[in-house]
C-alpha positions as CSV (number, residue, x, y, z in Angstrom):
1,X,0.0,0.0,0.0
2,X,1.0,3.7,-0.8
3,X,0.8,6.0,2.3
4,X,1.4,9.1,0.0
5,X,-1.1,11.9,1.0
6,X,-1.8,10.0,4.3
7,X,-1.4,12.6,7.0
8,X,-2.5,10.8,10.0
9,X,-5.5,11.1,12.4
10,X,-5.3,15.0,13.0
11,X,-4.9,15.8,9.4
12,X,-1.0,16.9,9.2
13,X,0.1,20.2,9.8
14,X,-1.7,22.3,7.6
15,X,-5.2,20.0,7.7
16,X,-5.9,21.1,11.6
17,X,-2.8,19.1,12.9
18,X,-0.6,22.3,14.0
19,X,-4.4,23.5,15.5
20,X,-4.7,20.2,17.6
21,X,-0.9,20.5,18.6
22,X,-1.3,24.2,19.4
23,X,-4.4,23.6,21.6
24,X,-2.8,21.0,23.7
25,X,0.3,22.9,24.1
26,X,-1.7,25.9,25.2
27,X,-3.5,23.5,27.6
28,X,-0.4,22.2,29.2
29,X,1.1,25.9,29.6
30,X,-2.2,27.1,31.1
31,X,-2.2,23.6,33.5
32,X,1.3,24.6,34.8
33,X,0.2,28.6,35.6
34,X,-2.8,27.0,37.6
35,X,-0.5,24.4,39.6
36,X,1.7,27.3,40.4
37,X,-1.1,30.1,41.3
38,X,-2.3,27.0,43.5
39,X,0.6,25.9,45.4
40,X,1.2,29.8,46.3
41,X,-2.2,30.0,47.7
42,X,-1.8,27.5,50.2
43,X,1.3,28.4,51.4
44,X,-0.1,30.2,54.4
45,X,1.3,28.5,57.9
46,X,-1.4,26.6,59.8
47,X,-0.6,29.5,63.2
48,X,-2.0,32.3,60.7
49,X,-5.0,30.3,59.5
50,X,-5.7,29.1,63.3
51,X,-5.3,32.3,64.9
52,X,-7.6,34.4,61.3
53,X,-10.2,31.8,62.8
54,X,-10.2,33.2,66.0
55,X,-10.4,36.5,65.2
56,X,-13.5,36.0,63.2
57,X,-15.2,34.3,65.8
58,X,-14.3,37.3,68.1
59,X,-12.1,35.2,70.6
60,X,-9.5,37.6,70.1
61,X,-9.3,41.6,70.2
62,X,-8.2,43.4,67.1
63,X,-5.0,44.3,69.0
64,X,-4.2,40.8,70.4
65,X,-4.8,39.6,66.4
66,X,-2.0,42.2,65.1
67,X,0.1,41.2,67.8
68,X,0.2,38.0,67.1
69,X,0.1,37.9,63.4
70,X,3.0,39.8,63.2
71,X,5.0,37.7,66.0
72,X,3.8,34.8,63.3
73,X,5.1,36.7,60.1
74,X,8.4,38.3,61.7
């Protein structure tokens, strides 16, 4: 059999092929932003979410809270 002209399942690179491989490549890029973005959202120490908690429950004053947070952060 002659595979000349045969360009495959996505159509070669001018049929849609370089579209299909663009798309994924796009996909992967925007897959890595989001695993970053995340990661650097939860980096917050367990202390500061524990003692945020507090303070919206109101078992804390506003100046305890500051005190504390930056104790946490310094």
């Amino acid at each position: 059999m002659n595979f000349a002209g045969c360009h495959g399942i996505f159509g070669g690179m001018m049929g849609g092929g370089m579209f299909f491989y663009g798309f994924i490549f796009l996909l992967i890029i925007a897959v890595i932003i989001y695993l970053i973005t995340r990661k650097n959202q939860t980096n917050q120490p367990e202390a500061i979410r524990i003692l945020d908690s507090e303070y919206a429950k109101g078992n804390i004053s506003d100046e305890d809270y500051k005190k504390r947070k930056e104790n946490l952060l310094s």
